[in-house]
TIRO-2110 file (N, C-alpha, C; in Angstrom, 1 decimal):
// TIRO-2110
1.2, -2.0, -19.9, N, 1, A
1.8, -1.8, -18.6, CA, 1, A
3.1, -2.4, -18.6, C, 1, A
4.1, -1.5, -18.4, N, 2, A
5.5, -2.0, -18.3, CA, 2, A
5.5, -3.3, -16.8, C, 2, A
6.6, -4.3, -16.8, N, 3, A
7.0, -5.2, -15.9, CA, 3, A
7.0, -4.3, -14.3, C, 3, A
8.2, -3.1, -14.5, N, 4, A
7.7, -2.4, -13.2, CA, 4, A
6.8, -1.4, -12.9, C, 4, A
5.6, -1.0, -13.4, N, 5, A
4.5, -0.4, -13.5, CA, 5, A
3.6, -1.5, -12.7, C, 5, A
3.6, -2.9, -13.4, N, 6, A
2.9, -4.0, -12.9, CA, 6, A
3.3, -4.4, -11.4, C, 6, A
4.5, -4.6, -11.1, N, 7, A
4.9, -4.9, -9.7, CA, 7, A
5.1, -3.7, -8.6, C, 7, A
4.9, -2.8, -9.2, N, 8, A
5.3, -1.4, -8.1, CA, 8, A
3.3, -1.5, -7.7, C, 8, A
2.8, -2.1, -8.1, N, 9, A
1.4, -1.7, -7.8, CA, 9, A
1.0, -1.9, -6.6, C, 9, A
1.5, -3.2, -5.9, N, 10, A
1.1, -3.5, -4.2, CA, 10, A
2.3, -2.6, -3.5, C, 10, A
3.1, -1.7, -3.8, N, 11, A
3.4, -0.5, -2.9, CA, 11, A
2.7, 0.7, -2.9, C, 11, A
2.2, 0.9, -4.3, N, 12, A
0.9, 1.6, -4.3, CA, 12, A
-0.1, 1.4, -3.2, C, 12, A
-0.7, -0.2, -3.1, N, 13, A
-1.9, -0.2, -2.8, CA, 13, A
-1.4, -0.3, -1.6, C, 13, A
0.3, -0.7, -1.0, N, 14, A
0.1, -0.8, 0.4, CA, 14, A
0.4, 0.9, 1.2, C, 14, A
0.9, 1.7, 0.5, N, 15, A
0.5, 2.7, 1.0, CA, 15, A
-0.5, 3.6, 1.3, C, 15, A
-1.6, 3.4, 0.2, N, 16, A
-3.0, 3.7, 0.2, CA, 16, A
-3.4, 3.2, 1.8, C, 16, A
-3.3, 2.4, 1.8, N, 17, A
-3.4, 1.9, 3.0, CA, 17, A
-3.3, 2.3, 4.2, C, 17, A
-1.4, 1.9, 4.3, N, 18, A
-0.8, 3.3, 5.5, CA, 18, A
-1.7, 4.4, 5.5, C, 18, A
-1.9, 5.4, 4.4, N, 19, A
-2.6, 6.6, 4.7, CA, 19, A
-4.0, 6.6, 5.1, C, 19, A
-4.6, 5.5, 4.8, N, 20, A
-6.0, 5.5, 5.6, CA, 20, A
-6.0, 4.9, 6.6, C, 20, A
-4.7, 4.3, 7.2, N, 21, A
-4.9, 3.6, 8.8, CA, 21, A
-4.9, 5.7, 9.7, C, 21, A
-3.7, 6.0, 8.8, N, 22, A
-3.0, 7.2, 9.2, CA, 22, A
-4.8, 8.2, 9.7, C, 22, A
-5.3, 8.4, 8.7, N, 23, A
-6.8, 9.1, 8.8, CA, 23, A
-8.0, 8.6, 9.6, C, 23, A
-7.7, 7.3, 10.2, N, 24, A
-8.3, 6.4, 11.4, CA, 24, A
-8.2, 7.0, 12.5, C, 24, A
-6.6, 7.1, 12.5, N, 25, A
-6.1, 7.6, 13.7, CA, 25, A
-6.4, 8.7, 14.2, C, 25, A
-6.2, 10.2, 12.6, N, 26, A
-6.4, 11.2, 12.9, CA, 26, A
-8.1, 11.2, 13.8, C, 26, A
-9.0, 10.6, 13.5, N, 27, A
-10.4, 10.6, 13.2, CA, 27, A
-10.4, 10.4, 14.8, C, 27, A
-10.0, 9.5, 14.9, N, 28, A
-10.3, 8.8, 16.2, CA, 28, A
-9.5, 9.8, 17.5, C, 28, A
-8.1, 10.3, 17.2, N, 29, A
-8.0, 11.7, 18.2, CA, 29, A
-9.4, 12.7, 18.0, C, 29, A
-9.9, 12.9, 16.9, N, 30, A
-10.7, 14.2, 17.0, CA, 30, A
-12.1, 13.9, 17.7, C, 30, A
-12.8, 12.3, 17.2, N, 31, A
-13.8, 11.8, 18.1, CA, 31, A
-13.3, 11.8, 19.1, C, 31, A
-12.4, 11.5, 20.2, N, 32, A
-12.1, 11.1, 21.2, CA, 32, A
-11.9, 12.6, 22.2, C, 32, A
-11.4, 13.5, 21.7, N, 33, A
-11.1, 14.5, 22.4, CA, 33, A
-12.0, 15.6, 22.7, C, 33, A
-12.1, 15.5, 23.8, N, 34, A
-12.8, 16.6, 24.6, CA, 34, A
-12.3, 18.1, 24.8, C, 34, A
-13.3, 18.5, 24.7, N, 35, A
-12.9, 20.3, 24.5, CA, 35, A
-14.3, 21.0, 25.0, C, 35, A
-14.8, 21.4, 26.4, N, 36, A
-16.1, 21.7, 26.8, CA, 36, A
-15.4, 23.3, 26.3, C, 36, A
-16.9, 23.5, 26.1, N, 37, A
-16.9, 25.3, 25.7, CA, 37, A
-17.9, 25.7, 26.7, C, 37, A
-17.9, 26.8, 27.5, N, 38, A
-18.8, 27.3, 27.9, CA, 38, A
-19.2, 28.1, 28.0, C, 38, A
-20.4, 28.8, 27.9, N, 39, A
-20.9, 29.8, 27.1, CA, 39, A
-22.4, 29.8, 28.2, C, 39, A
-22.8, 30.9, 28.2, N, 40, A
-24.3, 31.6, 28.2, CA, 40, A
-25.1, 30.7, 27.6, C, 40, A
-24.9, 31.0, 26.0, N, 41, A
-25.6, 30.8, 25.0, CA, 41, A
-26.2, 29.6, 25.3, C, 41, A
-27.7, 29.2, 24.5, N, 42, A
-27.8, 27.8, 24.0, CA, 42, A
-27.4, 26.9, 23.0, C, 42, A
-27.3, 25.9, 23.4, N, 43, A
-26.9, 25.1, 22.5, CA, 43, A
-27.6, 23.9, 22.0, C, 43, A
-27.5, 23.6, 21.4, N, 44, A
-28.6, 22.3, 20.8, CA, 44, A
-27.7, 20.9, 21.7, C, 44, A
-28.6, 20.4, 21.4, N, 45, A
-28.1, 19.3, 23.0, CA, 45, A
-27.7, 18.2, 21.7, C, 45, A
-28.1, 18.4, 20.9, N, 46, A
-27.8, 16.7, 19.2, CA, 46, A
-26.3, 17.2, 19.1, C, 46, A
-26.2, 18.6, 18.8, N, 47, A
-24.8, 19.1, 18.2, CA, 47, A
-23.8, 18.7, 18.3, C, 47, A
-23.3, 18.3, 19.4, N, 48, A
-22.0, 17.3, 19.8, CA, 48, A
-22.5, 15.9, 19.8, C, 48, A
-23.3, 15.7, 19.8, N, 49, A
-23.3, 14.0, 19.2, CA, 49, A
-23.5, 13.5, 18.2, C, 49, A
-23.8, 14.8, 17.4, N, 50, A
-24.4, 14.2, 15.6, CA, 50, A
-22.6, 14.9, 14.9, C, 50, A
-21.9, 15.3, 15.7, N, 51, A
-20.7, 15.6, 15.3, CA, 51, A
-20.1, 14.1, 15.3, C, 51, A
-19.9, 13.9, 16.4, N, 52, A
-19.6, 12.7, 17.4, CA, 52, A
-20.2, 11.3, 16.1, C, 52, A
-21.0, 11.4, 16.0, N, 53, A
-21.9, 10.7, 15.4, CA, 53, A
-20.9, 10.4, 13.4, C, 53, A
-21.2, 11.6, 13.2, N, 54, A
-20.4, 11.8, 12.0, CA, 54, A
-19.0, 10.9, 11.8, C, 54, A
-17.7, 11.4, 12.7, N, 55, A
-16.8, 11.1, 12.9, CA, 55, A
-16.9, 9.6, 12.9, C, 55, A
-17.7, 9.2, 14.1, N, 56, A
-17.7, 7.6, 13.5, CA, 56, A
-17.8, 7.2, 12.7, C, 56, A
-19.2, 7.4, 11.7, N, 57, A
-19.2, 6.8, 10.4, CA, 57, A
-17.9, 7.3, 9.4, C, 57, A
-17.4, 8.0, 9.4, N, 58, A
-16.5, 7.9, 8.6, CA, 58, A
-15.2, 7.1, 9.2, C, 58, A
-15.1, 6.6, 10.5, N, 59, A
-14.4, 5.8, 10.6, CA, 59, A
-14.4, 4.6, 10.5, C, 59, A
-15.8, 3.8, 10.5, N, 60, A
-16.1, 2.6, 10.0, CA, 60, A
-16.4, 2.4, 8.4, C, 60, A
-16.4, 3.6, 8.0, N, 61, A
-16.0, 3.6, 6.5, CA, 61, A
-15.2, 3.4, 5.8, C, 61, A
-13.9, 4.2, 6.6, N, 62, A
-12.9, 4.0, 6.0, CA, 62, A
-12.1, 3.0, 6.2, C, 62, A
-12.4, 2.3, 7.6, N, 63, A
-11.8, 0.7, 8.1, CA, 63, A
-12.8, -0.1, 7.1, C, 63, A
-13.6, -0.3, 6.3, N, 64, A
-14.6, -0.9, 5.1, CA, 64, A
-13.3, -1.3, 4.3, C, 64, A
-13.1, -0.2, 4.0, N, 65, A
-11.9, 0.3, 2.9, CA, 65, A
-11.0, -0.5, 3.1, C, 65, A
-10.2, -0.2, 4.3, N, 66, A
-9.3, -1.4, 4.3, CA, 66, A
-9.2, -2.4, 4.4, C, 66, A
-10.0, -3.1, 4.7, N, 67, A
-10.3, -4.4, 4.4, CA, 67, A
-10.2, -4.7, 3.5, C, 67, A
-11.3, -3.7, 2.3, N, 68, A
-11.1, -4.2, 1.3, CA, 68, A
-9.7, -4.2, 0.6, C, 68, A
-9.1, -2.7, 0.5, N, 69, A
-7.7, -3.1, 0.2, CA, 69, A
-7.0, -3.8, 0.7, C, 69, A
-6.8, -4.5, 2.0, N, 70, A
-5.9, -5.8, 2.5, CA, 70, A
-6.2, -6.5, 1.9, C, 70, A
-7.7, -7.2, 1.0, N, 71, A
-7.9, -8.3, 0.2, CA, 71, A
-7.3, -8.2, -1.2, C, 71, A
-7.7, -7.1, -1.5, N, 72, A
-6.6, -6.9, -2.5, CA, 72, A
-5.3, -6.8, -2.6, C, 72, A
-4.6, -6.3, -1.5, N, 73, A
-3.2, -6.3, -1.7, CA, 73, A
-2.5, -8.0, -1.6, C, 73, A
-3.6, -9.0, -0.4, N, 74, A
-2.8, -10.1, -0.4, CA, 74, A
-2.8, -10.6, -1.6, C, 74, A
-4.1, -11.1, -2.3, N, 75, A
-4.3, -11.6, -3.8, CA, 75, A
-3.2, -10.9, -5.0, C, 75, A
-2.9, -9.6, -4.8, N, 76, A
-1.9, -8.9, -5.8, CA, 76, A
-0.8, -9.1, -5.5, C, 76, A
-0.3, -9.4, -3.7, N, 77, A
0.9, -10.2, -4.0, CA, 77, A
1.2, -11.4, -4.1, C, 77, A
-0.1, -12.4, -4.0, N, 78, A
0.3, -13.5, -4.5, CA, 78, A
0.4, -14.0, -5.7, C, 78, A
-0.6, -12.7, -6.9, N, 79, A
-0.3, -12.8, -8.2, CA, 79, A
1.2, -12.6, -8.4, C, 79, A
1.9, -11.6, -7.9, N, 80, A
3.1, -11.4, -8.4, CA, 80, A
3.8, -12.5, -7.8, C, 80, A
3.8, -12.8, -6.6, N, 81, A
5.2, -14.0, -6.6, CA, 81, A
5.0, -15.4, -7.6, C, 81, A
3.8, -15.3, -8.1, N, 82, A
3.5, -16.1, -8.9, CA, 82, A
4.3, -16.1, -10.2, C, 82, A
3.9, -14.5, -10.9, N, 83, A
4.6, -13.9, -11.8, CA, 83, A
6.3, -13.7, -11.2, C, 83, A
7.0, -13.9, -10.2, N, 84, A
8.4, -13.9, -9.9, CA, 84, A
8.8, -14.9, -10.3, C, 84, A
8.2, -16.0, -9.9, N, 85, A
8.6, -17.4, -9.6, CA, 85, A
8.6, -17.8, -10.8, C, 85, A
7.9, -17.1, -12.5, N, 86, A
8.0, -17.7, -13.5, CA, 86, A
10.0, -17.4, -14.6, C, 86, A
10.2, -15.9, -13.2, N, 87, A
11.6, -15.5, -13.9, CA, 87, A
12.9, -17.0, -13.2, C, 87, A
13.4, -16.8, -14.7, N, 88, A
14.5, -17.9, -14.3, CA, 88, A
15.5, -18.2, -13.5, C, 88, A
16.1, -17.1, -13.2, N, 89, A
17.2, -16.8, -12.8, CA, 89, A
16.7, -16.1, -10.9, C, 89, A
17.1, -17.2, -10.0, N, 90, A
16.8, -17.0, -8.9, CA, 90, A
17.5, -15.8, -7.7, C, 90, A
18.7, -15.3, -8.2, N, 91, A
19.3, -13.6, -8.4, CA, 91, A
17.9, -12.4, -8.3, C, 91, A
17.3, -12.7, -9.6, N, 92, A
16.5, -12.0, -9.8, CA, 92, A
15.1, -12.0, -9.4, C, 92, A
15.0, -13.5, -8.8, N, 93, A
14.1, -13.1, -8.3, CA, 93, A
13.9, -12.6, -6.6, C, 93, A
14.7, -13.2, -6.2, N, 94, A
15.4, -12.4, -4.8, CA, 94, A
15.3, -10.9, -4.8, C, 94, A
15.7, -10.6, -5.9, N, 95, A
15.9, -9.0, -6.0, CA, 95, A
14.5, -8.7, -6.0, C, 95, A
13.8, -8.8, -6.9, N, 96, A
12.1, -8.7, -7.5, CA, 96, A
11.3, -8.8, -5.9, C, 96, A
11.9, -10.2, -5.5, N, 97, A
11.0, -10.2, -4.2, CA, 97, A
10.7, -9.0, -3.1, C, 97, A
12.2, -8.9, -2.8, N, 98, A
13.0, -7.7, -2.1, CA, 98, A
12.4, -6.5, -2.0, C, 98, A
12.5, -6.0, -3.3, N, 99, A
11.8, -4.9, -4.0, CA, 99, A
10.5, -4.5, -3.8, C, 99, A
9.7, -5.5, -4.7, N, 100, A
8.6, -5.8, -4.7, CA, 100, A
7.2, -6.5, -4.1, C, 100, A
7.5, -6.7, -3.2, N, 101, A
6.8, -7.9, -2.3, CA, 101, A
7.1, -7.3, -0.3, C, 101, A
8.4, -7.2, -0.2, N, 102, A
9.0, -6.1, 0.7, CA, 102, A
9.5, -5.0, 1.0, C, 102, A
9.0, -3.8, -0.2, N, 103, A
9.6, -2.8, -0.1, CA, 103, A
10.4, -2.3, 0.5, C, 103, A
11.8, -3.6, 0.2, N, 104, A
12.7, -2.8, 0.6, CA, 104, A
13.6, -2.3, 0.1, C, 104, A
14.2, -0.8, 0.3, N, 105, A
15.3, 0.1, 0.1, CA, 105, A
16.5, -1.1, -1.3, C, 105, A
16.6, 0.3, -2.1, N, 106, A
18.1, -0.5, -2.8, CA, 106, A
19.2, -0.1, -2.4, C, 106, A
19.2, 0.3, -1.4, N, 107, A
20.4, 0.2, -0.6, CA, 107, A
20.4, -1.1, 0.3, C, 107, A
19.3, -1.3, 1.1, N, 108, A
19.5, -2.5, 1.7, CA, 108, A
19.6, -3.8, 0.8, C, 108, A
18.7, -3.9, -0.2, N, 109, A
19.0, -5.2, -1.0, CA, 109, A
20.5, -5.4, -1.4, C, 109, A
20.9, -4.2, -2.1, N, 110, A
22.6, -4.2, -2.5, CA, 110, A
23.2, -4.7, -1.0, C, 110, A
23.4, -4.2, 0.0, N, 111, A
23.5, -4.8, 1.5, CA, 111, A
23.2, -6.3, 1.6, C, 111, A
22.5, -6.5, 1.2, N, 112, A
21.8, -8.1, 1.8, CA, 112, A
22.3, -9.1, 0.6, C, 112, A
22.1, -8.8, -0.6, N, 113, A
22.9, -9.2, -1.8, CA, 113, A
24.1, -9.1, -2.1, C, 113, A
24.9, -8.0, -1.0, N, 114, A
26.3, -8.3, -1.2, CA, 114, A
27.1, -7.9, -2.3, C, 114, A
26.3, -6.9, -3.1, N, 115, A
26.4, -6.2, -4.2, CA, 115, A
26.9, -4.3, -4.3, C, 115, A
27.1, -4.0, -4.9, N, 116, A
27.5, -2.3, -4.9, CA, 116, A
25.9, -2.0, -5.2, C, 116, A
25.5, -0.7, -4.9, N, 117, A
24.5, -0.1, -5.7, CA, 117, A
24.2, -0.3, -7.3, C, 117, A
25.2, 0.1, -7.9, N, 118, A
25.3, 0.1, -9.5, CA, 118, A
24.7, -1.1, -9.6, C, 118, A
25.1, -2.0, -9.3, N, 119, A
25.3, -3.5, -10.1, CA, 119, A
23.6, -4.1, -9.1, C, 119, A
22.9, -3.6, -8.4, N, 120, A
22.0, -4.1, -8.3, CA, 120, A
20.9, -3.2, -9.2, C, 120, A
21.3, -2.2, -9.7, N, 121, A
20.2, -1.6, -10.5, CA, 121, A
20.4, -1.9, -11.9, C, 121, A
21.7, -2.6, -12.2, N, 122, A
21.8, -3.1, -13.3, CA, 122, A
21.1, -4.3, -13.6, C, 122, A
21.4, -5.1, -12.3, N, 123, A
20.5, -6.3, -12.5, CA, 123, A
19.2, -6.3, -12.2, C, 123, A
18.9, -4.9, -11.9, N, 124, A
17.2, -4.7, -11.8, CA, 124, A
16.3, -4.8, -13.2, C, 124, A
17.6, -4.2, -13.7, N, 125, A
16.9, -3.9, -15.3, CA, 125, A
16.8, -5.3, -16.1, C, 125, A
18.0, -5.8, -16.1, N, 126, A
18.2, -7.5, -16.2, CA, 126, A
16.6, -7.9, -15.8, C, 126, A
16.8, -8.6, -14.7, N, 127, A
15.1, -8.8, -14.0, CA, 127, A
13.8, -7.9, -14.3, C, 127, A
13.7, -7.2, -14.6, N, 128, A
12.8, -6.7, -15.1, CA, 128, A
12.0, -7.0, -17.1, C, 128, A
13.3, -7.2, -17.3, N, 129, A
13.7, -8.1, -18.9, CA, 129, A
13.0, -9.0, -18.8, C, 129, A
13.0, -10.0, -18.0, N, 130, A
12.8, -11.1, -17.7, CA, 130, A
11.0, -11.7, -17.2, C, 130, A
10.8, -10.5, -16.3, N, 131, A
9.1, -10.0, -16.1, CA, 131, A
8.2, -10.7, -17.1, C, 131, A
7.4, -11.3, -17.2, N, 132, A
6.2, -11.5, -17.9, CA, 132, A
4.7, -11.3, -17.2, C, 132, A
4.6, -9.7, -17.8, N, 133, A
3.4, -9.2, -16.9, CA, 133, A
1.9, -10.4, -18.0, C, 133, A
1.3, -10.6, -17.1, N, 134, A
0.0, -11.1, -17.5, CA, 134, A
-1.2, -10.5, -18.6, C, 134, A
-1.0, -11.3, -19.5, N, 135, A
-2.0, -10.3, -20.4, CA, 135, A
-2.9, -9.4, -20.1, C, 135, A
-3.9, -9.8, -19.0, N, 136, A
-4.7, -8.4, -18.4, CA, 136, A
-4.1, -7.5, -18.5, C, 136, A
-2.9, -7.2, -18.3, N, 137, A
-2.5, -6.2, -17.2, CA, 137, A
-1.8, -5.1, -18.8, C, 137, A
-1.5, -6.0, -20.2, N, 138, A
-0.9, -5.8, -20.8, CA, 138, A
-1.4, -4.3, -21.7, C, 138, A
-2.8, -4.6, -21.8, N, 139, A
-3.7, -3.7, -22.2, CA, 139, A
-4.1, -2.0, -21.5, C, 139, A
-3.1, -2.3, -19.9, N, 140, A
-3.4, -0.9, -19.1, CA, 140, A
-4.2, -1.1, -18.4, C, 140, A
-5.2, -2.3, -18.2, N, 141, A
-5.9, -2.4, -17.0, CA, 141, A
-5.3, -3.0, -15.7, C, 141, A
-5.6, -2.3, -14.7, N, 142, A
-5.0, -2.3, -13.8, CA, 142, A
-6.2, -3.3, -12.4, C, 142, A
-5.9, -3.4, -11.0, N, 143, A
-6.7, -4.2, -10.1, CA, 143, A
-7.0, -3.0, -9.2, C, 143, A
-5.6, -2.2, -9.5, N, 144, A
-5.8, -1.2, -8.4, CA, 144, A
-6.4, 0.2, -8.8, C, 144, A
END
């Protein structure tokens, strides 16, 4: 596993994330919303509540989930600032942090660093030289 293969992982897993808060939400408009039909016909009286029913569990399922991945994401980014804090040059690791730990934009870091675009992607590469991914990780096993 390359240096940024290894640190791009907690944007991975923090998006994972985003998208199952996102599927909470969806879940919770569809359990929540009311729509009576009326009809003649009969209807089984469980039908709307084993629907009903449904929906929830898959909403406390997938909040299971995130928990679990919020455990994971904090422990994965405190591995990496671990693994930042071992690069020397404190440039880089501002940058790495930035990046990595705050997903933020390389436009903003060049902004906030005071730098052109070019020259912070140059010193990305720099910084990334500098990376010492953790043996586990070296073999292609991954956490996430």
């Amino acid at each position: 596993m390359t240096a940024k293969e290894y640190l791009s992982q907690a944007r991975y897993l923090d998006n994972r994330i985003k998208s199952k808060l996102l599927q909470i939400d969806s879940l919770n408009e569809l359990a929540t919303r009311c729509t009576p039909s009326y009809s003649d016909m009969p209807k089984s009286p469980n039908r709307e509540g084993s629907r009903m029913e449904s929906a929830i569990l898959d909403i406390i399922e997938l909040e299971d989930e995130i928990s679990k991945d919020v455990v994971e994401l904090v422990a994965l980014k405190k591995e990496i600032v671990e693994v930042i804090k071992q690069v020397g040059n404190t440039e880089y690791q501002t940058l790495l942090e930035e990046r990595y730990l705050c997903f933020i934009t390389w436009e903003q870091i060049a902004v906030d660093m005071g730098y052109e675009l070019r020259y912070i992607h140059k010193l990305h590469g720099k910084a990334l030289e500098e990376v010492k991914v953790p043996a586990f990780y070296e073999g292609g096993h991954e956490m996430t």
